[in-house]
N, C-alpha and C positions, 0 to 999 in steps of 0.2 A: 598547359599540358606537357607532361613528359611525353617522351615517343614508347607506346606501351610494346611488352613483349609479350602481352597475354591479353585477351580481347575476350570476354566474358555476356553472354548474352541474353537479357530476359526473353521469356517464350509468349507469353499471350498480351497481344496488344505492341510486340514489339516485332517480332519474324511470323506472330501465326494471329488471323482476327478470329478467334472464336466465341466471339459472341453472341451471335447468333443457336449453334446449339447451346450454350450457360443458359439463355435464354429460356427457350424451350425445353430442356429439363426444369429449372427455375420452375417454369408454369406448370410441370408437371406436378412436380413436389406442392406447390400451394393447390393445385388442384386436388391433392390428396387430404388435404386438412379442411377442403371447402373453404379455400382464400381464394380473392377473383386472381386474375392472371397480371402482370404487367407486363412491362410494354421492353422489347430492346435496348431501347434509348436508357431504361431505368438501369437495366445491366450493367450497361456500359460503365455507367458511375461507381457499380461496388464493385467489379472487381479488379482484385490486384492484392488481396490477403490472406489468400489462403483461402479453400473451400468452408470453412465452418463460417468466416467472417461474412463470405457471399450468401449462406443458406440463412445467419440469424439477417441482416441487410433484408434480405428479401422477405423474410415475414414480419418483419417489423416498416419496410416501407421507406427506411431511413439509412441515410448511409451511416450516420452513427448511432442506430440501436440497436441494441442487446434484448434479445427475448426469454434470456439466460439457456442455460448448460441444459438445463435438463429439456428445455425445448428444441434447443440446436441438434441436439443429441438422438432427438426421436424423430429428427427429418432428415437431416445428414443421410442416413442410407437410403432413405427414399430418392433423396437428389441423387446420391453418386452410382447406386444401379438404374436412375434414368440416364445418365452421363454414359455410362458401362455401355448403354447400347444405343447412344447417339452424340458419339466423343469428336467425329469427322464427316458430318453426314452435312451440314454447310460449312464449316469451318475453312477457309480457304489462309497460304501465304500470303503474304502479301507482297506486293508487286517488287521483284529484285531482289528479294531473300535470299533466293539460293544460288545468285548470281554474286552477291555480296560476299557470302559465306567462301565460296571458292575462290574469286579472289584475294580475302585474307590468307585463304590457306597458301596460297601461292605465292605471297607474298613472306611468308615463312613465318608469319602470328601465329601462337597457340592459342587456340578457340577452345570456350565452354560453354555453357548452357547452365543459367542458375536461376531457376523459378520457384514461386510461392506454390504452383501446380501440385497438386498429390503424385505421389512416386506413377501407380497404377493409370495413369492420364500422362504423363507426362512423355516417357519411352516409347509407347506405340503411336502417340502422335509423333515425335520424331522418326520415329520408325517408317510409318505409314507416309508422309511426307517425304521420306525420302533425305532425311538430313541427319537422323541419328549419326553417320559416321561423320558427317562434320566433325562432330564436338570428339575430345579428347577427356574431356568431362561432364557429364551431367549429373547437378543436383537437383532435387524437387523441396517440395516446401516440407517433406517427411523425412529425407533423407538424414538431417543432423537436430537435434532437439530445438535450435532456433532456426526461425526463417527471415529473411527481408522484413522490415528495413535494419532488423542485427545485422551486425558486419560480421558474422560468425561464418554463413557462406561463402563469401567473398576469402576471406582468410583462407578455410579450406582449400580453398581454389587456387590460390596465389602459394600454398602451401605444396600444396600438390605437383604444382608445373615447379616447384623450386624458385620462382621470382618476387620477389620483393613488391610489397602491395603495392607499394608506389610507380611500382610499372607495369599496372593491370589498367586498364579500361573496362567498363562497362555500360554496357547499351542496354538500356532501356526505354522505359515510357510516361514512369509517374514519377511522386512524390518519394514512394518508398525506394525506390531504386538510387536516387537522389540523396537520400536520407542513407543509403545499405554504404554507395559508394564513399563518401563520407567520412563516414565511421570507420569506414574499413581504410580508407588513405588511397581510395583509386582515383582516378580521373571518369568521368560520368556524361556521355554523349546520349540524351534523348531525344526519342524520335517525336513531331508533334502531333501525328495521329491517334494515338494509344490510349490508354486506360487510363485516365488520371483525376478521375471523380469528378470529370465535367469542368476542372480546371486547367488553364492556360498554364501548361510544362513550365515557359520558360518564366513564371512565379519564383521557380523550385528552384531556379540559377544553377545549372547546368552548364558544362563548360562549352557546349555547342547544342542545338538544338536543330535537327534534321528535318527536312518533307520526306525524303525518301530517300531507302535502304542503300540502295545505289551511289549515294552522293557518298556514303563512309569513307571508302577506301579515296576517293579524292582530297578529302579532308584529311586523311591521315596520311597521303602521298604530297599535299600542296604545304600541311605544318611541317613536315620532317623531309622534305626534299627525299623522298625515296618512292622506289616504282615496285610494281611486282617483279620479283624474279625469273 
């Protein structure tokens, strides 16, 4: 790992668990079609692609089925006006988030925020949380025509701050984030709690792999010998 100037960071499953409500809308939307309900645990596994990948996932049961377009298409809004009005209702940080987040900034990193999240989900939980002015940037998974694992937002972002991808980091959680930094020429710290289809992160060879938020800035204070400011 190069010593990054820009610190880029996935939202769900890596700073925020919302699993829990995906969940429970989840159950809503199949309860709307007269599908039984699943369980948390099954959530856990789909997401990380986007809302439409989660909604067909979830009627189909599988992490890799497709119930096609015109079926996603006619439950998609069922799910996301259940979402609309239970987006933070369990959804909790998780532990050292926003402990983390400040000491980058204090440390002089430019921080963003770049998730597979829909635009309309992604801001007021920032918001609401309490972190939106962390980031210097936020993308969602609607924002640019590709999302994770293209390296398109990553680019963006490394475009935007004016530095060069190869001195961008990004934290995340799964496969895709692994797969985004990659492509795009970042360097890629996951965390092993998160979202990763029920697989073992460090599969995904990551250039570090964390328990907790907290430990970043020591990792990136004990590789490059520097402190907060």
């Amino acid at each position: 790992m190069r010593r990054p100037s820009l610190i880029l960071f996935d939202l769900d499953g890596t700073l925020v668990d919302s699993a829990p409500d995906l969940a429970h809308c989840i159950n809503i939307m199949l309860a709307h079609f007269g599908r039984p309900p699943c369980g948390e645990a099954e959530v856990r596994t789909w997401v990380g692609n986007g809302t439409a990948r989660l909604v067909g996932r979830a009627l189909t049961g599988s992490l890799e089925g497709d119930p096609g377009a015109a079926v996603v298409a006619e439950a998609l809004p069922v799910f996301m006006a259940a979402y609309a009005e239970h987006t933070l209702v369990h959804s909790v940080l998780y532990p050292g988030a926003r402990e983390c987040l400040a000491t980058l900034a204090d440390a002089g990193y430019a921080l963003g925020c770049v998730t597979n999240k829909a635009a309309r989900f992604t801001e007021p939980v920032l918001r609401d949380l309490g972190l939106l002015g962390a980031f210097g940037l936020v993308l969602s998974g609607d924002t640019l025509p590709q999302m994770k694992p293209h390296p398109a937002p990553l680019l963006h972002a490394a475009a935007h701050f004016g530095i060069a991808p190869t001195d961008g980091l990004l934290v995340g959680d799964s496969v895709t984030d692994v797969q985004a930094a990659r492509a795009a020429g970042f360097a890629i710290v996951c965390m092993s709690y998160g979202y990763n289809h029920g697989r073992d992160i460090r599969e995904a060879r990551p250039d570090a792999v964390l328990d907790r938020l907290a430990e970043l800035a020591d990792l990136l204070a004990n590789t490059f010998q520097i402190s907060p400011r």
